[in-house]
C-alpha positions in Angstrom: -125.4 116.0 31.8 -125.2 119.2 34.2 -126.9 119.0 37.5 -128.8 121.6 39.6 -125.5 122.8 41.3 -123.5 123.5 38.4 -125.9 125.6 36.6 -126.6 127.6 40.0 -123.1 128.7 39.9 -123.3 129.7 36.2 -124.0 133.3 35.2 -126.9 134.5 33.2 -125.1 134.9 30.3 -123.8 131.6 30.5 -127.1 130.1 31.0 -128.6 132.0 28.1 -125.8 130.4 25.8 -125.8 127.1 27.1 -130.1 127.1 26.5 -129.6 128.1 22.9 -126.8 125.5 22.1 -129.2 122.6 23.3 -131.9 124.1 21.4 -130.2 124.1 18.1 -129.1 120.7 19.4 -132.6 119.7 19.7 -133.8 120.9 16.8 -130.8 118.9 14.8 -131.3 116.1 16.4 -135.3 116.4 16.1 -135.2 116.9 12.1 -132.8 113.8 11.8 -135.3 111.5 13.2 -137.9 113.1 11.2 -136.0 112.1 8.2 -136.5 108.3 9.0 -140.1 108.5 9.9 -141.1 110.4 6.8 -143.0 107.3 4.4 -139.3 106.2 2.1 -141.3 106.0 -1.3 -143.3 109.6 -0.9 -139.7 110.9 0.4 -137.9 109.4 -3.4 -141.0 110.6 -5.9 -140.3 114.0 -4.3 -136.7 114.0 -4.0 -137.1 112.1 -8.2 -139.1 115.3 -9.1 -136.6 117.7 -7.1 -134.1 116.7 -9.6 -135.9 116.0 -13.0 -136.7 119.7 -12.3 -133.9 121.1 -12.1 -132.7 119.2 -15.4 -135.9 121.0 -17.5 -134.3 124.1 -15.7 -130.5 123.5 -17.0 -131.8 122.4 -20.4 -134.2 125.3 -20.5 -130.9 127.5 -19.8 -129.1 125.6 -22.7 -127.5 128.0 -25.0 -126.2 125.8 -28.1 -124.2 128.8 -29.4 -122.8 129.4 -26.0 -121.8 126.2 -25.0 -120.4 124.6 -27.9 -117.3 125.9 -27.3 -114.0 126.3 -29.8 -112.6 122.8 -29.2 -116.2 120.8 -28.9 -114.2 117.5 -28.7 -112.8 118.8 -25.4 -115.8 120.6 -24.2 -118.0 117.8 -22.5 -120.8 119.9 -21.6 -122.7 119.9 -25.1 -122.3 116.3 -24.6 -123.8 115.8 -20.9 -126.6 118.2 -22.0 -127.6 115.9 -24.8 -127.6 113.1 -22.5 -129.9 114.3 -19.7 -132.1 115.7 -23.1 -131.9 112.0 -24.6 -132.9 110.5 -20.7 -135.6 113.8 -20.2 -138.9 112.0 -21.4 -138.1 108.0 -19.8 -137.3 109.7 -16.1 -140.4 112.1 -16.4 -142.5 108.9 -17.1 -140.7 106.9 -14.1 -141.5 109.7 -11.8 -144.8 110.1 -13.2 -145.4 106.5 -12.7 -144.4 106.7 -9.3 -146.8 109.1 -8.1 -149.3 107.1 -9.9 -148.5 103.9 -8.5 -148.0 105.4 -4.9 -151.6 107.1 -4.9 -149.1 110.3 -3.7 -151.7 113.7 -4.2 -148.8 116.0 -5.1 -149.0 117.8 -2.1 -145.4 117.3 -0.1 -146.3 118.1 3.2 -149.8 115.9 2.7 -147.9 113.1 0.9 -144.9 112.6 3.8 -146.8 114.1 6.4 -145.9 112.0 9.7 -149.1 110.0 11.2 -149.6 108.7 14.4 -148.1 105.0 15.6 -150.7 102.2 14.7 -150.6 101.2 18.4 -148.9 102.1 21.7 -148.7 100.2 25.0 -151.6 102.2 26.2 -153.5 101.2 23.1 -152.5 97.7 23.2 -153.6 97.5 27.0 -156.9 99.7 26.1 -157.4 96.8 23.5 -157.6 94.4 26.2 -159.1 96.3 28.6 -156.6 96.6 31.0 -155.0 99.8 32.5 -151.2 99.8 30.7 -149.2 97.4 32.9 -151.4 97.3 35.6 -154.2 94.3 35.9 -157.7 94.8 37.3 -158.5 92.1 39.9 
């Protein structure tokens, strides 16, 4: 923590510097602690649905002429391909499901979109009509 009397001696350029390093720093920090507020299960159908697409997208890509290559017992990727073909339709359903049994709309920012605290110490004292930490007599 810098007090009043270091940053007076500072220069201008300093000062500009040090301002945008604890902005970036705040924004960092800020978008960590957005991670954990966003709703867990809305974050994982969207995250499941960020990857099953880009499966279809790889598969959709999939040249069997091309990637078979010489030596197929070596080449593994014909091999990986069939298995995310073979797993395509059961994850699709999962995810799917999901969304379903979430009631999620398909809109991402909608869906993990942060909402405000049930309750607060103002509320709570509001509840009880009472000023927040301070009786009426």
């Amino acid at each position: 923590m810098i007090d009043r009397k270091e940053l007076e001696q500072l220069s201008k350029e300093d000062l500009i510097d040090r301002l945008i390093t604890e902005k970036n720093s705040n924004q960092y920090l800020l978008g960590k602690i957005r991670l954990y507020e966003l709703p867990s299960p809305a974050r994982a159908y969207y995250v499941g649905q960020k990857i099953l697409n880009q499966q279809v997208d790889y598969l959709d890509k999939f040249d069997l002429e091309r990637e078979i290559g010489v030596n197929p017992k070596e080449d593994k990727i014909y091999d990986r391909a069939m298995d995310l073909f073979e797993k395509l339709s059961a994850n699709a359903v999962k995810i799917d499901s999901l969304k379903r049994e979430l009631n999620l709309s398909g809109d991402k920012d909608k869906d993990t979109k942060i909402g405000k605290p049930s309750f607060t110490p103002e509320s709570v004292a509001d509840s009880v009509g009472e000023l927040a930490g301070q009786h009426k007599r």
